[in-house]
C-alpha positions as protocol buffer text, in pm:
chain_id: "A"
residue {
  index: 1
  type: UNK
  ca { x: -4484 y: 6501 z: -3879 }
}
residue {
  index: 2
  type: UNK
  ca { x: -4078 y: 6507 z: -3837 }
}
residue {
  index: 3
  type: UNK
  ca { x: -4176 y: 6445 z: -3456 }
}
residue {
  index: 4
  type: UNK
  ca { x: -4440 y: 6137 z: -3478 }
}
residue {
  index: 5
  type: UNK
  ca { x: -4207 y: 5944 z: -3714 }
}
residue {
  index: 6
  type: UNK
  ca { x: -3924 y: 5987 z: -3503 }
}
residue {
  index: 7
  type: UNK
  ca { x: -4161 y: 5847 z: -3219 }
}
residue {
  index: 8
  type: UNK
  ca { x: -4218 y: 5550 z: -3445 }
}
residue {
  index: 9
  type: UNK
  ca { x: -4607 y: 5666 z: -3475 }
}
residue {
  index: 10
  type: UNK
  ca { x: -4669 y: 5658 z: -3860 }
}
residue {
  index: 11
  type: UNK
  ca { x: -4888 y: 5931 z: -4061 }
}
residue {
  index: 12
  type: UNK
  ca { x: -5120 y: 5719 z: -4218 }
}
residue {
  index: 13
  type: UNK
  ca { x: -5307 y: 6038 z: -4422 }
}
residue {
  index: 14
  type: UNK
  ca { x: -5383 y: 6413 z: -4348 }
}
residue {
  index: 15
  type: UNK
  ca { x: -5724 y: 6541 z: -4289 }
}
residue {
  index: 16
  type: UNK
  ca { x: -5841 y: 6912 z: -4293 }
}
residue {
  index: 17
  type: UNK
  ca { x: -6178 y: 7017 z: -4143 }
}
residue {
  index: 18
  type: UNK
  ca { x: -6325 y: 7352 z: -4032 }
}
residue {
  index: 19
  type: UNK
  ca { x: -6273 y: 7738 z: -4189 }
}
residue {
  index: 20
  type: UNK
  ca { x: -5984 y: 7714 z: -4387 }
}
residue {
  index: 21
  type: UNK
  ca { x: -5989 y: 7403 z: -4501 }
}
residue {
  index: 22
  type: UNK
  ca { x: -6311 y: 7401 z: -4661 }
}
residue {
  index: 23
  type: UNK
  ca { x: -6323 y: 7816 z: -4762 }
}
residue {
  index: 24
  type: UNK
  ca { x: -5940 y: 7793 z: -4897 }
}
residue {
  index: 25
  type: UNK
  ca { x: -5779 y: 7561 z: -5175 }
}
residue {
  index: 26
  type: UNK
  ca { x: -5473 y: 7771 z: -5235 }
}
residue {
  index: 27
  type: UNK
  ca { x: -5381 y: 7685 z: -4854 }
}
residue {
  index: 28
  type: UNK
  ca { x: -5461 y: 7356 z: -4866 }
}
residue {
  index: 29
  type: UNK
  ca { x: -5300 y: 7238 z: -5226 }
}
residue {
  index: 30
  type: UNK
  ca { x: -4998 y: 7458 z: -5031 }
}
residue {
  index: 31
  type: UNK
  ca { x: -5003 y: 7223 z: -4750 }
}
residue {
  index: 32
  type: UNK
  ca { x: -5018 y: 6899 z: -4946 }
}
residue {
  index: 33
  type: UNK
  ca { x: -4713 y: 7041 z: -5124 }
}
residue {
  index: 34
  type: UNK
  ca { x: -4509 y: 7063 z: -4810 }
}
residue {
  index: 35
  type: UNK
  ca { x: -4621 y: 6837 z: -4635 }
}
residue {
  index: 36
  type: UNK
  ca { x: -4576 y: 6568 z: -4973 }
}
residue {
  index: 37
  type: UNK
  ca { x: -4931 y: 6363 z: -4908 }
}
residue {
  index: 38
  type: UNK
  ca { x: -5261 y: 6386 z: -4955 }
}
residue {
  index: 39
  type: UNK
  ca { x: -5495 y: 6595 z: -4768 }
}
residue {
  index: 40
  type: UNK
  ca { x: -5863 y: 6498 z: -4735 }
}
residue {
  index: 41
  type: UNK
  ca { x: -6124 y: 6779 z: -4668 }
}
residue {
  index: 42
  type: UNK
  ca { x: -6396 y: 6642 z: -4442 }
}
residue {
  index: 43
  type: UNK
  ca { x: -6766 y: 6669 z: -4526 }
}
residue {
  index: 44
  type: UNK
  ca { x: -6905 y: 6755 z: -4166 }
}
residue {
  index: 45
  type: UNK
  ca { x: -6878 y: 7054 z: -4013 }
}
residue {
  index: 46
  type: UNK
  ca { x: -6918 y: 6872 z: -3690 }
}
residue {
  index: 47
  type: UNK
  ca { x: -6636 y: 6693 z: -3690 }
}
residue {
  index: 48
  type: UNK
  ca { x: -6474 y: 6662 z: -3349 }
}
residue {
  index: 49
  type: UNK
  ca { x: -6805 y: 6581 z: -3213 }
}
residue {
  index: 50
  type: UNK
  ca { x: -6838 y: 6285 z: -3446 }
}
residue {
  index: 51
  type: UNK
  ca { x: -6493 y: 6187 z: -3398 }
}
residue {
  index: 52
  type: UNK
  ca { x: -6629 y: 6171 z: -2993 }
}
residue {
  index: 53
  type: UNK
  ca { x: -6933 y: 6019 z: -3051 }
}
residue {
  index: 54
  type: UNK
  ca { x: -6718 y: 5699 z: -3274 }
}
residue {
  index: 55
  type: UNK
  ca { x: -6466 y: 5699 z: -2996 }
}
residue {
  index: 56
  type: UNK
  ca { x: -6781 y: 5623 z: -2711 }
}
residue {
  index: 57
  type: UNK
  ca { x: -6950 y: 5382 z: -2981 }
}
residue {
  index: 58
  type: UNK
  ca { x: -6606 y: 5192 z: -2958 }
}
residue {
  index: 59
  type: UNK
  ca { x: -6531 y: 5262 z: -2530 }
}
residue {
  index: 60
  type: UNK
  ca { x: -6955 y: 5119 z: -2527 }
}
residue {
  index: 61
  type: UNK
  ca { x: -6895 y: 4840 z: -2711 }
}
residue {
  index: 62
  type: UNK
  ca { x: -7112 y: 4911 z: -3005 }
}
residue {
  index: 63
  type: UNK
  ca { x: -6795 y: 4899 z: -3258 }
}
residue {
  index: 64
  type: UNK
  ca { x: -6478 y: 4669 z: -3171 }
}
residue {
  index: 65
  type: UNK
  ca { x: -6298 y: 4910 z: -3341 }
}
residue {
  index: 66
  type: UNK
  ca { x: -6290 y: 5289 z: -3414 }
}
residue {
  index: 67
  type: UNK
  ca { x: -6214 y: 5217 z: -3807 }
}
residue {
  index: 68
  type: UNK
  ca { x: -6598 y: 4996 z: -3743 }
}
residue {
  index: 69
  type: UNK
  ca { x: -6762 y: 5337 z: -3629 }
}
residue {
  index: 70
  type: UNK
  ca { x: -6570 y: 5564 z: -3866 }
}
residue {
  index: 71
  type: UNK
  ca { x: -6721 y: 5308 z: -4122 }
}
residue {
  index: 72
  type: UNK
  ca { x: -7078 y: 5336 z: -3972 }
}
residue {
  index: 73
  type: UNK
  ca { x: -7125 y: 5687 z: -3830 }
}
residue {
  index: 74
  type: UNK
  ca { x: -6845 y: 5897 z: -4132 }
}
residue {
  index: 75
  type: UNK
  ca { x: -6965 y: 6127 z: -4383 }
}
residue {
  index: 76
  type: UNK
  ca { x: -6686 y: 6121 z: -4572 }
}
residue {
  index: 77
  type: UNK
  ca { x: -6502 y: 6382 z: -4784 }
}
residue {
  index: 78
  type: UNK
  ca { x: -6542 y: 6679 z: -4991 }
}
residue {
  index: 79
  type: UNK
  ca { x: -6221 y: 6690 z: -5198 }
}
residue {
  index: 80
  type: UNK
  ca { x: -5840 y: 6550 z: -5201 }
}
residue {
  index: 81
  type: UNK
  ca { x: -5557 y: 6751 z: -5276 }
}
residue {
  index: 82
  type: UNK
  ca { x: -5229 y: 6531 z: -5419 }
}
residue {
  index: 83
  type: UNK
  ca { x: -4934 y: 6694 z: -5324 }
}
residue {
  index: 84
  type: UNK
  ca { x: -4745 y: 6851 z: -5723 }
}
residue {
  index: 85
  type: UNK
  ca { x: -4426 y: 6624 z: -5706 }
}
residue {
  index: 86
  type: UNK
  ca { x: -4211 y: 6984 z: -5815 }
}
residue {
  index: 87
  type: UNK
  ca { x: -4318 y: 7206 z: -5565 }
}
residue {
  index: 88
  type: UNK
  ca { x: -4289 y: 6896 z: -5306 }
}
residue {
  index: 89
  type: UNK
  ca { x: -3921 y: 6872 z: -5382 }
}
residue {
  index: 90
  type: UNK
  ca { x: -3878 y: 7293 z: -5414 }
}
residue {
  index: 91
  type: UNK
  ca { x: -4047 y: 7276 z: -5006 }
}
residue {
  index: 92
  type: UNK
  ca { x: -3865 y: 6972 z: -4939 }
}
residue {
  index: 93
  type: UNK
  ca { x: -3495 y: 7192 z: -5002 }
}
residue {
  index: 94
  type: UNK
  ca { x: -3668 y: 7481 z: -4791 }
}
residue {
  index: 95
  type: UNK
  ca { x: -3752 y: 7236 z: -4535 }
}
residue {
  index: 96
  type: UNK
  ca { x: -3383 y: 7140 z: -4524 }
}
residue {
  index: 97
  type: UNK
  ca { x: -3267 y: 7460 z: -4497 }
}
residue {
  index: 98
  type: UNK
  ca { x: -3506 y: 7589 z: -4241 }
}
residue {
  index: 99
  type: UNK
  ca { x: -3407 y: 7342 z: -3978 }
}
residue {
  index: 100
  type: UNK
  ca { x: -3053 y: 7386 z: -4023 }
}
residue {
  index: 101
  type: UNK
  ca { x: -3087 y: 7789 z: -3950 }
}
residue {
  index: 102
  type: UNK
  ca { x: -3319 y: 7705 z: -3667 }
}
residue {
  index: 103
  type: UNK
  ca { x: -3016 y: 7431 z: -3535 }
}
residue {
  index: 104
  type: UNK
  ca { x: -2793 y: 7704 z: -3558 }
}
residue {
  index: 105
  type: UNK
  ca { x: -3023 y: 7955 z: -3353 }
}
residue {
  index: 106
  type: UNK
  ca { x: -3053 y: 7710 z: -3092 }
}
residue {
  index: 107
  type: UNK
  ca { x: -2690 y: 7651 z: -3113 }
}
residue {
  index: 108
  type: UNK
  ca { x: -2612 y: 8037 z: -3019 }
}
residue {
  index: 109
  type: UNK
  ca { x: -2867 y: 8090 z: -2775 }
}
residue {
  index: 110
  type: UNK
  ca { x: -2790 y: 8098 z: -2407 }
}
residue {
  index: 111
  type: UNK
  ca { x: -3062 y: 8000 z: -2106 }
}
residue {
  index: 112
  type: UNK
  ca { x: -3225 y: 8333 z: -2048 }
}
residue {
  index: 113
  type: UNK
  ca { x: -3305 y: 8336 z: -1647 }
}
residue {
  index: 114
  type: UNK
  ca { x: -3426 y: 8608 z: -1413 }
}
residue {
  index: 115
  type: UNK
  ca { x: -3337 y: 8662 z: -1070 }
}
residue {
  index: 116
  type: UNK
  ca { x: -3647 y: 8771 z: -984 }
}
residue {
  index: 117
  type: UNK
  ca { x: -3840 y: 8505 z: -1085 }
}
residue {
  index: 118
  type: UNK
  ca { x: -3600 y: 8187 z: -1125 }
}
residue {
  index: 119
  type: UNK
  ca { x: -3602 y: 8158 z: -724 }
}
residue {
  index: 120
  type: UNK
  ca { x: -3985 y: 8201 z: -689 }
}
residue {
  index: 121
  type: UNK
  ca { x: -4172 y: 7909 z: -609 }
}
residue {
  index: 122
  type: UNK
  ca { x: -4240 y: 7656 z: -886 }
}
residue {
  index: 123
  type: UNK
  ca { x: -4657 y: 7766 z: -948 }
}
residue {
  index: 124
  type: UNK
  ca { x: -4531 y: 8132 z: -943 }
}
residue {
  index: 125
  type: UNK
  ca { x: -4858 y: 8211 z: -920 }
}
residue {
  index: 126
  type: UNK
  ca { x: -4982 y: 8588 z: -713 }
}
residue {
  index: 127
  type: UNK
  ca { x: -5189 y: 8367 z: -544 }
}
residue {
  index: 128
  type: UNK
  ca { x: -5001 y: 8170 z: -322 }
}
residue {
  index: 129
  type: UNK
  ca { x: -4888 y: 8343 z: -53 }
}
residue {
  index: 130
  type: UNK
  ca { x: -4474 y: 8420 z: -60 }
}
residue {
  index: 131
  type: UNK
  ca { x: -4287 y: 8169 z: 150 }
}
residue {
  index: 132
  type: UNK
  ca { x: -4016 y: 8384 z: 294 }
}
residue {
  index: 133
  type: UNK
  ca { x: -3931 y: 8766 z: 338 }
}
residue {
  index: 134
  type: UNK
  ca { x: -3727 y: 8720 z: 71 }
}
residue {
  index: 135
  type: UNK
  ca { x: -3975 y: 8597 z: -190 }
}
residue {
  index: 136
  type: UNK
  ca { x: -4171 y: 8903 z: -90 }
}
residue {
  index: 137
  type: UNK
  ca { x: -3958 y: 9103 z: -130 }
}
residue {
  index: 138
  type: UNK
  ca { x: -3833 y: 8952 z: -529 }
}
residue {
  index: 139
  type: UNK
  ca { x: -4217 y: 8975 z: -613 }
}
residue {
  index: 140
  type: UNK
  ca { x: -4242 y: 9323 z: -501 }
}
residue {
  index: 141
  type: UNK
  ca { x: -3942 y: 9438 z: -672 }
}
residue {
  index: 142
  type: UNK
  ca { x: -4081 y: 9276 z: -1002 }
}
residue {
  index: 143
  type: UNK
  ca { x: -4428 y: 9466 z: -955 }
}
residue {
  index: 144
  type: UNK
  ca { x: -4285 y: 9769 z: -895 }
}
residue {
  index: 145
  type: UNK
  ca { x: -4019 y: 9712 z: -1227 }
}
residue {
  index: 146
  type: UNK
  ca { x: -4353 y: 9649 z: -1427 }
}
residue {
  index: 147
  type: UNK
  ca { x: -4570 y: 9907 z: -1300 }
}
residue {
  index: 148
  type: UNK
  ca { x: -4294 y: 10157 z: -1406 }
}
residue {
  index: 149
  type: UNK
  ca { x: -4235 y: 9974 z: -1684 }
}
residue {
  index: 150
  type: UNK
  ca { x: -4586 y: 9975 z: -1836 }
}
């Protein structure tokens, strides 16, 4: 979520659907906790297919706007979980403290590169055929390192 509203795109609401979200509450009332809102567990279990199918009613014309077909075609939701204010604000400090380890990681890592593969073309793919001698001879050396290696 950190990354849509720093993109200025706002989380309007949360919405679980499938396995876990319908066969686990712990998880879910969990999730709500961290992630401080609401969750809604949809109804259908066909959900990305309906979220298609409202998405071409609006692209056809048949709804002006997807909120018009979600209106229309939704089957609404099972159950809510309300994220506990306490164990939003006990995440909330683990949040905090979580990011600034993983800054620090970051901080102390250095670019890992290969020789044998940083010069390869950019696809790197087996199938393309090597360019040069040279490329040749990098890919062999890095089939023979894992065939040994294996």
């Amino acid at each position: 979520m950190d990354r849509f509203n720093e993109q200025g795109v706002p989380v309007k609401g949360l919405i679980g659907l499938g396995g876990v979200a319908k066969k686990s509450p712990f998880i879910m009332q969990m999730m709500a906790d961290v992630m401080n809102m609401p969750i809604r567990i949809h109804k259908s279990e066909q959900t990305c297919a309906i979220g298609a199918a409202m998405f071409a009613a609006t692209a056809a014309g048949i709804y002006t706007k997807v909120e018009e077909a979600m209106a229309a075609m939704g089957q609404g939701f099972d159950t809510e979980y309300f994220p506990d204010a306490e164990r939003a604000k006990i995440y909330a400090k683990r949040y905090v403290k979580y990011s600034a380890l993983g800054g620090f990681i970051e901080s102390q890592l250095e670019p890992v590169t290969s020789p044998l593969i940083s010069d390869l073309p950019e696809t790197g793919t087996k199938s393309q055929m090597p360019h040069t001698n040279e490329e040749k001879q990098k890919e062999d050396a890095l089939e023979t390192a894992t065939l040994f290696n294996s």
